[in-house]
ZAKOLBA-729183 format. One record per residue (C-alpha): residue number from 0; residue in three letters; chain; x, y, z. Coordinates in steps of 0.02 Angstrom, whole numbers. Example, Ala and Ser with C-alpha at 12.3 -4.5 7.8 and 13.67 -1.06 7.14 Angstrom:
// residues 2
seq | type | mol | x | y | z
0 | ALA | A | 615 | -225 | 390 .
1 | SER | A | 684 | -53 | 357 .
This chain:
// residues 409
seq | type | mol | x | y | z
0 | UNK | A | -4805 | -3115 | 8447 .
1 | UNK | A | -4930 | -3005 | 8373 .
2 | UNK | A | -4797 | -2913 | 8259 .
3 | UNK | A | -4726 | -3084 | 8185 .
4 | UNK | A | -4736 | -3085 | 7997 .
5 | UNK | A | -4905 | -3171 | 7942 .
6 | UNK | A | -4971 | -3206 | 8158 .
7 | UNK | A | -5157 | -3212 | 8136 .
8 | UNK | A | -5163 | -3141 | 8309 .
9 | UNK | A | -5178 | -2964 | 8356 .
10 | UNK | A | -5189 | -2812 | 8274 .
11 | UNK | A | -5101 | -2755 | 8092 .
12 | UNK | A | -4967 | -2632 | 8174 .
13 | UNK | A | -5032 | -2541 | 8000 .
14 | UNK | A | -5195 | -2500 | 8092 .
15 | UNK | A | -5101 | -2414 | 8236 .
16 | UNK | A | -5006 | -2307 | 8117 .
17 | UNK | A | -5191 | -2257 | 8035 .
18 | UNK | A | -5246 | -2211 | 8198 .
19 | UNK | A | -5094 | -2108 | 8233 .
20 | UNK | A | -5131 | -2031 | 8057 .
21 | UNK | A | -5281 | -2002 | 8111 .
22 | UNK | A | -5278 | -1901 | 8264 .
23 | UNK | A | -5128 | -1794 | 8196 .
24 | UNK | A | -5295 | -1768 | 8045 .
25 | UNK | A | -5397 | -1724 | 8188 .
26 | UNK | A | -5295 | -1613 | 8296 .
27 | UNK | A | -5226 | -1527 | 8138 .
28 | UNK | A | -5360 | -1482 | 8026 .
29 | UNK | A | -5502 | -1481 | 8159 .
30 | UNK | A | -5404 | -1344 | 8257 .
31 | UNK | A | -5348 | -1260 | 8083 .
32 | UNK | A | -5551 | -1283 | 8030 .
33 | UNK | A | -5621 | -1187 | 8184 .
34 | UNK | A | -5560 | -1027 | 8130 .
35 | UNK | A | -5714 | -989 | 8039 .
36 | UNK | A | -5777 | -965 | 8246 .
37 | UNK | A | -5640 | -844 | 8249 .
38 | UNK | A | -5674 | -733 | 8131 .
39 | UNK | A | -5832 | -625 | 8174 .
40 | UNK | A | -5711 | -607 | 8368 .
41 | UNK | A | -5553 | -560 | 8278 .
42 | UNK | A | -5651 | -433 | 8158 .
43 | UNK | A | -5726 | -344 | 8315 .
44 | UNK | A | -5601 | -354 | 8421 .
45 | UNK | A | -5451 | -280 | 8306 .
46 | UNK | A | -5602 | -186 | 8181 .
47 | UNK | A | -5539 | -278 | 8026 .
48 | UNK | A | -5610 | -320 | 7871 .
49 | UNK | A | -5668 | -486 | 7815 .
50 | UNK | A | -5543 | -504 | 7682 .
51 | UNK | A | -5390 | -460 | 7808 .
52 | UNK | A | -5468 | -580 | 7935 .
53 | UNK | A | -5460 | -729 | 7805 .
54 | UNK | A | -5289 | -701 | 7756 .
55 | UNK | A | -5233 | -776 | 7907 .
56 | UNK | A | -5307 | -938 | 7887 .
57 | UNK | A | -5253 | -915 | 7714 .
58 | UNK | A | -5068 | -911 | 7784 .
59 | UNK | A | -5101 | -1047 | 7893 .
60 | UNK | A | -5144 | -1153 | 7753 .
61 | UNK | A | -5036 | -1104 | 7613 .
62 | UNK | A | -4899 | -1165 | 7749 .
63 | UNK | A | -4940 | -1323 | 7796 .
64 | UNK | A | -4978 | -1381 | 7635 .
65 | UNK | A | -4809 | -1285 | 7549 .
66 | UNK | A | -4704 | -1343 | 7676 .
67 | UNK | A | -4739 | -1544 | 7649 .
68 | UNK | A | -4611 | -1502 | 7517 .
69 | UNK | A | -4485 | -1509 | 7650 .
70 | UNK | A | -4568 | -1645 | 7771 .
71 | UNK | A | -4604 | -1742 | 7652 .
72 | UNK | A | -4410 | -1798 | 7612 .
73 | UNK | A | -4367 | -1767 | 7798 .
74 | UNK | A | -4482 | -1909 | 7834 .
75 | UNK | A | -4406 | -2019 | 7691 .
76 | UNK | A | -4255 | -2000 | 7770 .
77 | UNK | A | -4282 | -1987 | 7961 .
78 | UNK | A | -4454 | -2049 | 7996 .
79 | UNK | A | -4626 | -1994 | 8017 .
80 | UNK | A | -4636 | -1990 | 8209 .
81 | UNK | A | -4527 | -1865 | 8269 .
82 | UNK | A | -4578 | -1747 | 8129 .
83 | UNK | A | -4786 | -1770 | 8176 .
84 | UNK | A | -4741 | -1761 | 8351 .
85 | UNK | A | -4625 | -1591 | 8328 .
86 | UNK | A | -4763 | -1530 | 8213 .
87 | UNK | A | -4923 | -1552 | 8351 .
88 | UNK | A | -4818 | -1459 | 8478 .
89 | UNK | A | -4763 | -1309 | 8359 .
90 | UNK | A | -4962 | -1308 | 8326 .
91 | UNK | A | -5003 | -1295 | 8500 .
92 | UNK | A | -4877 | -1145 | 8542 .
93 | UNK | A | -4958 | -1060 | 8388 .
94 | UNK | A | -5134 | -1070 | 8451 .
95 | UNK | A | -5078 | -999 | 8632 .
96 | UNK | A | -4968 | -870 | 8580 .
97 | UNK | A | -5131 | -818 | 8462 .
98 | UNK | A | -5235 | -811 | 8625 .
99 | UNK | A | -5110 | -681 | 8691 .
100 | UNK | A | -5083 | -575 | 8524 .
101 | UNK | A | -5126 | -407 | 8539 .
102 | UNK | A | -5132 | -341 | 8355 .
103 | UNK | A | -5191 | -446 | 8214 .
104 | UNK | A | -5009 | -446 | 8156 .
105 | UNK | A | -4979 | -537 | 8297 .
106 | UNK | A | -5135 | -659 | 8266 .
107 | UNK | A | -5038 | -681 | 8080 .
108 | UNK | A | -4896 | -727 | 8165 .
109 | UNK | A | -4939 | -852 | 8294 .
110 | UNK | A | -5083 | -931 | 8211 .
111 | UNK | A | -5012 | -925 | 8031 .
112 | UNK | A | -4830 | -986 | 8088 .
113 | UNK | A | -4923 | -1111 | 8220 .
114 | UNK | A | -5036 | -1207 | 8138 .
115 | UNK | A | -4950 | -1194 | 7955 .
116 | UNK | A | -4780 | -1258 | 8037 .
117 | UNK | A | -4872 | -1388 | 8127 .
118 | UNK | A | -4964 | -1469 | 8021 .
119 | UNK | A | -4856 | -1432 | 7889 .
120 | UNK | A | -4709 | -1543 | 7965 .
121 | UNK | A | -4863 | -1671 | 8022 .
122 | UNK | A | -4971 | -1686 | 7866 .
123 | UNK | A | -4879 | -1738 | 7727 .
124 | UNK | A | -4761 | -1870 | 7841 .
125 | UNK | A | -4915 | -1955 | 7922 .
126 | UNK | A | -4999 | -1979 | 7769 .
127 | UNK | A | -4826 | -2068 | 7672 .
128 | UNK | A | -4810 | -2197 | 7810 .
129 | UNK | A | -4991 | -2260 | 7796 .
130 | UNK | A | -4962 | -2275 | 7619 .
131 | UNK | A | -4810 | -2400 | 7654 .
132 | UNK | A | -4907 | -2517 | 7759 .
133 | UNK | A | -5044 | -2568 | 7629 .
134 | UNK | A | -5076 | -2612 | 7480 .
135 | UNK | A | -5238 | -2699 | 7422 .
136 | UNK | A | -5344 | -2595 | 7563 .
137 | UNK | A | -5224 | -2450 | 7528 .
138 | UNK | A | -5403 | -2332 | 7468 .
139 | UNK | A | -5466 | -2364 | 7645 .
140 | UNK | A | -5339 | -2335 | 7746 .
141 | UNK | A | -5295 | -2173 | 7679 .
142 | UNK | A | -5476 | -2122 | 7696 .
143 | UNK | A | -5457 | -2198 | 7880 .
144 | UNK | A | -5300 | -2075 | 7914 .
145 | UNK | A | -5373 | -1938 | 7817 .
146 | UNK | A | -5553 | -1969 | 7894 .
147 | UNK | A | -5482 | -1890 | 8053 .
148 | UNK | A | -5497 | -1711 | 7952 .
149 | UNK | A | -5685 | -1741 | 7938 .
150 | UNK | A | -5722 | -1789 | 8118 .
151 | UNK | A | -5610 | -1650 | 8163 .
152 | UNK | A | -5734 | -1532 | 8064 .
153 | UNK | A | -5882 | -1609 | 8134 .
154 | UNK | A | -5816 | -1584 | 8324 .
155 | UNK | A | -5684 | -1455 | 8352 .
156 | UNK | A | -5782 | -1288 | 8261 .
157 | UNK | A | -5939 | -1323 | 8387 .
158 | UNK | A | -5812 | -1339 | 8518 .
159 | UNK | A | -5723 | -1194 | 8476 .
160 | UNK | A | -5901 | -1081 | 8485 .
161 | UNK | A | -5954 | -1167 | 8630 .
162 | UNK | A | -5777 | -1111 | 8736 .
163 | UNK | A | -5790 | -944 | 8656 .
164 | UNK | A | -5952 | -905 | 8693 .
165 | UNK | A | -5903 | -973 | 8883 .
166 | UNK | A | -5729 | -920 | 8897 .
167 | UNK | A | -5688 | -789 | 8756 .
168 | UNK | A | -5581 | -812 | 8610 .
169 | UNK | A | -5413 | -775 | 8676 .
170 | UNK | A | -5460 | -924 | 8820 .
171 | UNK | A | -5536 | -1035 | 8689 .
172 | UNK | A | -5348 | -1033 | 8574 .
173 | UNK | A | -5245 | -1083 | 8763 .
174 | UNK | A | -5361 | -1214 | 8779 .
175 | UNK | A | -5352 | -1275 | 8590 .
176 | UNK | A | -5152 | -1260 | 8599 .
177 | UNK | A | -5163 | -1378 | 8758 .
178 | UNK | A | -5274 | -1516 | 8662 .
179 | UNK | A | -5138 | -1507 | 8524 .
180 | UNK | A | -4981 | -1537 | 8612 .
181 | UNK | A | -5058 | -1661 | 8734 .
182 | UNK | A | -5184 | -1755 | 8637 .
183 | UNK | A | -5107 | -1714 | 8452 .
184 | UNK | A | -4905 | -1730 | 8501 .
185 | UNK | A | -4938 | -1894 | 8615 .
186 | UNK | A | -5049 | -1996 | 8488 .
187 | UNK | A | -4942 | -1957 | 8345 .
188 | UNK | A | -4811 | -2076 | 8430 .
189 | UNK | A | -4913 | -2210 | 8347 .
190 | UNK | A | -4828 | -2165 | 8163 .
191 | UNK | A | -4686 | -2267 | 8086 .
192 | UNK | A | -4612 | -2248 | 7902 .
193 | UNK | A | -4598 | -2438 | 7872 .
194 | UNK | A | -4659 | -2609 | 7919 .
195 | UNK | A | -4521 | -2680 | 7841 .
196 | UNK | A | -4406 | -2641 | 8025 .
197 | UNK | A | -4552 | -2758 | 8122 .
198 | UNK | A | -4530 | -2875 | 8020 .
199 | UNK | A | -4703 | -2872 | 7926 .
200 | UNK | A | -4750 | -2833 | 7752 .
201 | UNK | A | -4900 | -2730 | 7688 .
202 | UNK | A | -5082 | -2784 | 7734 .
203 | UNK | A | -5000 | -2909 | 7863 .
204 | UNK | A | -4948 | -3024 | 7749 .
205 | UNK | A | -4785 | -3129 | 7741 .
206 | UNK | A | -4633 | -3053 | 7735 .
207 | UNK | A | -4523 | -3115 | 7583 .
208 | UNK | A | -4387 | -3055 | 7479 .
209 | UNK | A | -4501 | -2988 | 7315 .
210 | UNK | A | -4613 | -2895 | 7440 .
211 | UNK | A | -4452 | -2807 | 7525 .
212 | UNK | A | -4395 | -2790 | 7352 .
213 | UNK | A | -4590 | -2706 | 7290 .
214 | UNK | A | -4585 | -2582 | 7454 .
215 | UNK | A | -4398 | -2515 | 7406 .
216 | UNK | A | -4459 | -2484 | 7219 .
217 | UNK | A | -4518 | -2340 | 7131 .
218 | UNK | A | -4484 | -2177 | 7067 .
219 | UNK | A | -4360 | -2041 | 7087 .
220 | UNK | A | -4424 | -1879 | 7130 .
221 | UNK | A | -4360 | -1795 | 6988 .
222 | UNK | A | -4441 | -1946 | 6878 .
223 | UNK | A | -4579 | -1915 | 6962 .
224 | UNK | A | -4597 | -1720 | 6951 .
225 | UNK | A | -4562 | -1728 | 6749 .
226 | UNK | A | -4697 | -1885 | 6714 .
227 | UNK | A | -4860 | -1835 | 6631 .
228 | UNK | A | -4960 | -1890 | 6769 .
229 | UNK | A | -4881 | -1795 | 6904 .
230 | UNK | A | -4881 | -1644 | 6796 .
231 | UNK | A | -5069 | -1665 | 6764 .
232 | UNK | A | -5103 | -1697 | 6967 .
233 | UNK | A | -5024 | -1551 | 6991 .
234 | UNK | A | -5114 | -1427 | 6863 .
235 | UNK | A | -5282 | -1504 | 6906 .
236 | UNK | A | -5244 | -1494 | 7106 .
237 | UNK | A | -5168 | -1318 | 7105 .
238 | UNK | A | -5314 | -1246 | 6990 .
239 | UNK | A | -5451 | -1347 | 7082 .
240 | UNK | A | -5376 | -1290 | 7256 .
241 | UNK | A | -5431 | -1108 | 7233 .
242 | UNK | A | -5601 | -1134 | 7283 .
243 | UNK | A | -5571 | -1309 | 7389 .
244 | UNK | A | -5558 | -1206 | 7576 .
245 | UNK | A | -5665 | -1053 | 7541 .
246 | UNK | A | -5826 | -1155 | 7613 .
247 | UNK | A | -5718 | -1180 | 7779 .
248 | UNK | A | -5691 | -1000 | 7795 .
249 | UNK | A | -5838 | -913 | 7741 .
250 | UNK | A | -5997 | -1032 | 7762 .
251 | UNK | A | -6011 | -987 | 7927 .
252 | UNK | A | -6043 | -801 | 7899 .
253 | UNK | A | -6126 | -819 | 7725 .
254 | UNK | A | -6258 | -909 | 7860 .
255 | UNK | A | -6249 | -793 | 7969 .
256 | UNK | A | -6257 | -650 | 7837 .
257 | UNK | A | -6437 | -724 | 7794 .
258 | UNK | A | -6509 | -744 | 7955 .
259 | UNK | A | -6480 | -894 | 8024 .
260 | UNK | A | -6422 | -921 | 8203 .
261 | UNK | A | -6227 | -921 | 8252 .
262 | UNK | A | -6266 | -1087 | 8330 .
263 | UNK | A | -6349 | -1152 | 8168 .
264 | UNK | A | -6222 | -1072 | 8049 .
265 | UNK | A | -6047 | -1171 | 8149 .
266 | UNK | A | -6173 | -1321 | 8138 .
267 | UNK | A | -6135 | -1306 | 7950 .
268 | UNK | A | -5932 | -1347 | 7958 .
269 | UNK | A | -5997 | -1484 | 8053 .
270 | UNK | A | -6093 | -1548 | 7914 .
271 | UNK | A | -5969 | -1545 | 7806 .
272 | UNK | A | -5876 | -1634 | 7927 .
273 | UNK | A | -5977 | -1788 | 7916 .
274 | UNK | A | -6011 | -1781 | 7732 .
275 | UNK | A | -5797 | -1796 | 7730 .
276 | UNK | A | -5787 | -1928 | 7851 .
277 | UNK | A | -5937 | -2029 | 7756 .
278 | UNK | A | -5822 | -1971 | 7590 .
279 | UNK | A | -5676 | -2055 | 7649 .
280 | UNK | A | -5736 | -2205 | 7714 .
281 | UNK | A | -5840 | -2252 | 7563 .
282 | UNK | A | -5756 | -2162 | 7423 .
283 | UNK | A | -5580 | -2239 | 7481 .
284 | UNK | A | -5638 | -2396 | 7472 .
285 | UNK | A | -5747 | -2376 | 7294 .
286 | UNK | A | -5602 | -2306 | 7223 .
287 | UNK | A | -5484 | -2457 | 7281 .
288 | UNK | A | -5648 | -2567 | 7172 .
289 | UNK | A | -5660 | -2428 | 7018 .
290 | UNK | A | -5483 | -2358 | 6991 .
291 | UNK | A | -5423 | -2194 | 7103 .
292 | UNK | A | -5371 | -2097 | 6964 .
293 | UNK | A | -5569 | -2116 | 6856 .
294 | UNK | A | -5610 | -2102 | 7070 .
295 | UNK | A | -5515 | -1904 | 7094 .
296 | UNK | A | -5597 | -1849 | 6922 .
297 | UNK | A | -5758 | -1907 | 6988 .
298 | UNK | A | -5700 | -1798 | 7152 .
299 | UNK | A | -5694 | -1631 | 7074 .
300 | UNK | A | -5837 | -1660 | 6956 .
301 | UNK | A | -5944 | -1687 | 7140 .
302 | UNK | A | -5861 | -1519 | 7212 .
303 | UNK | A | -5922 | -1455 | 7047 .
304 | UNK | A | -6102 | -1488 | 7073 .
305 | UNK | A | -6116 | -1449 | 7255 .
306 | UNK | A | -6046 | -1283 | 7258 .
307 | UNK | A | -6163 | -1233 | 7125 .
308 | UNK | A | -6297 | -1308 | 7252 .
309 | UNK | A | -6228 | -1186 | 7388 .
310 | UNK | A | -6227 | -1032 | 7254 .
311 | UNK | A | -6420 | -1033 | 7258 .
312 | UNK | A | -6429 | -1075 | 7438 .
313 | UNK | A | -6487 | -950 | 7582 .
314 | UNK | A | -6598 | -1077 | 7693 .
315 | UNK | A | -6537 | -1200 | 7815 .
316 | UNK | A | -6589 | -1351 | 7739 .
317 | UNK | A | -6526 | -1302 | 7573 .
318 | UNK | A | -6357 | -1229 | 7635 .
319 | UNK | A | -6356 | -1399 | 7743 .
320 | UNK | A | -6379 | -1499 | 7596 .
321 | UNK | A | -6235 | -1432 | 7520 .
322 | UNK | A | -6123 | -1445 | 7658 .
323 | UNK | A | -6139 | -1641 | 7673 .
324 | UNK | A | -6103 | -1647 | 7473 .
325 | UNK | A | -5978 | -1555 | 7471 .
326 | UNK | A | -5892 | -1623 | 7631 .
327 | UNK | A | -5915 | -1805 | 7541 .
328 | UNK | A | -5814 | -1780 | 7398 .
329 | UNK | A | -5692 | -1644 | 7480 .
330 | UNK | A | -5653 | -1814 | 7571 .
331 | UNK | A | -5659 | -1922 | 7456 .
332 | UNK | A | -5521 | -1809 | 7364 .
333 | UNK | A | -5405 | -1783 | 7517 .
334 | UNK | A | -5429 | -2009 | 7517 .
335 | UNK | A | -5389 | -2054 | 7360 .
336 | UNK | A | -5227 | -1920 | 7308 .
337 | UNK | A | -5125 | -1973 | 7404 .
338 | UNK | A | -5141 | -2159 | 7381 .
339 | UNK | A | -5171 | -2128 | 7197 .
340 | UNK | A | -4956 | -2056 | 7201 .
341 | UNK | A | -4914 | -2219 | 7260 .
342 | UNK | A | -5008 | -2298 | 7137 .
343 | UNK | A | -4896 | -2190 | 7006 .
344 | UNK | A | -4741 | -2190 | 7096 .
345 | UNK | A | -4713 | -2327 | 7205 .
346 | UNK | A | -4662 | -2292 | 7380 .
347 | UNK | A | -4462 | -2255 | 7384 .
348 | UNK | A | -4513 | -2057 | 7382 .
349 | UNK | A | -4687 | -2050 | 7429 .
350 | UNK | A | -4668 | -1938 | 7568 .
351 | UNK | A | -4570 | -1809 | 7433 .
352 | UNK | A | -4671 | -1832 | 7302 .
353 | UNK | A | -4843 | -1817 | 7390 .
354 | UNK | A | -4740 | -1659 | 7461 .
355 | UNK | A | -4692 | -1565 | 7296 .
356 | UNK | A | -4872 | -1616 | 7238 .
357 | UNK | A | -4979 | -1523 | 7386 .
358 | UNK | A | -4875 | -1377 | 7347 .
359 | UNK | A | -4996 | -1356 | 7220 .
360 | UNK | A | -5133 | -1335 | 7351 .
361 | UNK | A | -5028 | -1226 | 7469 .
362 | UNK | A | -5030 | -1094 | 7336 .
363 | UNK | A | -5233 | -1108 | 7303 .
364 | UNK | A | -5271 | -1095 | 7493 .
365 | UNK | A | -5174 | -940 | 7493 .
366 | UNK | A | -5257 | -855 | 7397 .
367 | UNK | A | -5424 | -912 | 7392 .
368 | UNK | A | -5516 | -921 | 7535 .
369 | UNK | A | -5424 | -732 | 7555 .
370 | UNK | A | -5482 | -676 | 7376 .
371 | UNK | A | -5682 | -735 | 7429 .
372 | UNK | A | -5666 | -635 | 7571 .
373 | UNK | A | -5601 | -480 | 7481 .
374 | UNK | A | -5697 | -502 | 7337 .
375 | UNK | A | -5858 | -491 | 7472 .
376 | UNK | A | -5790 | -339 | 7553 .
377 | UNK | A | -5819 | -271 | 7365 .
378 | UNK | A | -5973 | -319 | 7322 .
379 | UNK | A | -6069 | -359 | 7500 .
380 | UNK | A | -6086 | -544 | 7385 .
381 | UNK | A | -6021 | -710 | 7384 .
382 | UNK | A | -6090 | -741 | 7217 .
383 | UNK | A | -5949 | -732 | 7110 .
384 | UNK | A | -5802 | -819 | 7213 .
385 | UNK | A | -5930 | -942 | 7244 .
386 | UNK | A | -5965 | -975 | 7054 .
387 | UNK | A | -5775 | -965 | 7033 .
388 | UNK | A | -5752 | -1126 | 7140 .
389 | UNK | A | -5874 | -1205 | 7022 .
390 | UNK | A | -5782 | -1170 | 6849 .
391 | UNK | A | -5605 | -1207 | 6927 .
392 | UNK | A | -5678 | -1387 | 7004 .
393 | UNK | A | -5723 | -1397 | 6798 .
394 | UNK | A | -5570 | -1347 | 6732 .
395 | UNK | A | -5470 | -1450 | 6853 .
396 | UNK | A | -5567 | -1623 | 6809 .
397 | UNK | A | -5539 | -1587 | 6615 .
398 | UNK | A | -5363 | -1549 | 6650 .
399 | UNK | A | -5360 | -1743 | 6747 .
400 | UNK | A | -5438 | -1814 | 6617 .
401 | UNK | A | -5311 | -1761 | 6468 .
402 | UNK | A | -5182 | -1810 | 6558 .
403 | UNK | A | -5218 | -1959 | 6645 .
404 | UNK | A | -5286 | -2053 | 6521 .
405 | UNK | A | -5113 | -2111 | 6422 .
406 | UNK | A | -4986 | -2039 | 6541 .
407 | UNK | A | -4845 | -2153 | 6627 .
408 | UNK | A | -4754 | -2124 | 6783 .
């Protein structure tokens, strides 16, 4: 049997559960990505500004990250799968009941209850199981699970533009909501919390009383939540995350704002999409060789540079180059974090402790990406939020490294 402890035959169950990760990665964020081909529709169909446009993926994404605070225990205690499962079809009722709004209200509503809901209960659970099933390739398979946001980038935003251009906006969301529940709700039936119940240990290896013993270990939350290395995760994360999605949302019309094509400018999030998924397949894996934590300073330190790249960037090579940077170590971050808590913490809480952490981002994506697109509606500029991203990337790797360095879990 292929799930016997130690069988050399078969496939690691582990790898299923990474490739259930995976597509709940690639359903969630690639639908949540393509809003960027949203947003010149939405602005001419309900005659809205850019900033008020942007809040809604700014909703969107200050929920699904906020509410891993509560599927993050949920799945500690319950499981993973029904809670990735529930959150793929909430997504895909979101997206349709968008394509039927009538009032950008109603767009807040649907979309930013939808797809924050959705992935919210999906995210955070998907990404604690994986965790549980390795150990020594634990780097790679999170960047694996998490890879599925990258390939999600690279294909769902050109999809989305293709079926609007075909089929219109409101047809393109019905269509989008269908792929979620279908594709997103039945794939995510791969996830389980714990080899342990199959009889198997982490990495496939033999089963034995220390490893049972090494899976049920770790921290408390609130141990976790009051250490010096959570509390410097979370500073660094919640300060970095105010520039980390405002690429996602406003690098398609900063393109298009310079004259390149629409079809060129979408081709950007794709970029970045394949920078990620190159970020999280290599990066994962360096950082399981150098050390995650040296590995996530090294992260924001690359977003750094790149967005600085992008602040002097108007051509399509040049805002192309940037793209693939920054999509390499955007997914090289969204690899190593959460691996890097179980390295700290151990896996009895991961789920709630990887929750309470990407709080931290929930808070940044609200207001960021929303605050660029104000902030242009000021100043006809993306100048200054984009040099903003740069000096918070800065701050947030100095803050890593002061705390890091001699802090215990």
């Amino acid at each position: 049997m292929s799930d016997m402890a130690g069988a050399p035959q078969g496939v690691f169950r582990g790898w299923l559960v990474v490739a259930g990760a995976f597509a709940v990665t690639f359903i969630g964020f690639g639908g949540a990505y393509t809003f960027s081909a949203f947003l010149g529709p939405l602005q001419a169909d309900f005659g809205a500004s850019r900033g008020s446009v942007s809040l809604v993926f700014s909703l969107a994404g200050f929920l699904y990250f906020g509410l891993g605070v509560l599927s993050g225990p949920l799945a500690d205690r319950w499981g993973a799968r029904p809670l990735a499962v529930f959150g793929m079809i909430v997504m895909g009722a979101g997206l349709a009941a968008a394509g039927v709004a009538r009032s950008l209200t109603e767009v807040y509503v649907a979309y930013g209850l939808g797809v924050g809901i959705g992935v919210g209960c999906a995210y955070v659970p998907a990404l604690g199981a994986v965790q549980r099933w390795f150990v020594r390739r634990r780097g790679l398979a999170s960047g694996l699970a998490v890879s599925g946001i990258g390939v999600g980038t690279l294909v769902m935003p050109p999809l989305a533009s293709c079926l609007i251009a075909a089929f219109g906006w409101r047809e393109t969301y019905l269509i989008l909501g269908g792929i979620a529940v279908v594709i997103g709700g039945g794939l995510a039936m791969l996830i389980e919390n714990d080899p342990g119940r199959r009889g198997l240990a982490p990495d496939g290896d033999l089963l034995t009383a220390e490893v049972q013993a090494a899976q049920a270990a770790g921290s408390s939350l609130r141990e976790a939540v009051r250490s010096r290395r959570f509390i410097g995760l979370y500073v660094a994360c919640l300060i970095g995350s105010f520039g980390l999605f405002v690429p996602f949302v406003h690098l398609v019309p900063f393109a298009l704002d310079h004259g390149l094509r629409a079809s060129s400018a979408v081709l950007l999030l794709g970029i970045i999409g394949v920078g990620s998924t190159a970020g999280r397949f290599l990066l994962g894996g360096i950082a399981d060789r150098m050390g995650r934590g040296p590995a996530l300073l090294a992260m924001f330190a690359g977003m750094a540079l790149t967005l600085l790249v992008w602040a002097f960037s108007t051509t399509l090579w040049g805002l192309g180059a940037f793209a693939f940077g920054y999509g390499v170590f955007y997914g090289g971050f969204v690899a190593v974090l959460p691996a890097l808590v179980m390295d700290y913490f151990g896996g009895r809480n991961v789920g709630a402790i990887i929750g309470v952490l990407y709080t931290s981002v929930a808070f940044g994506t609200l207001i960021g990406p929303a605050a660029a697109g104000f902030a242009f509606d000021a100043t006809h500029s993306y100048t200054a939020p984009i040099l903003a991203g740069v000096c918070v990337n800065i701050i947030a790797a100095v803050v890593l490294a002061m705390t890091s360095r001699r802090g215990t879990a």
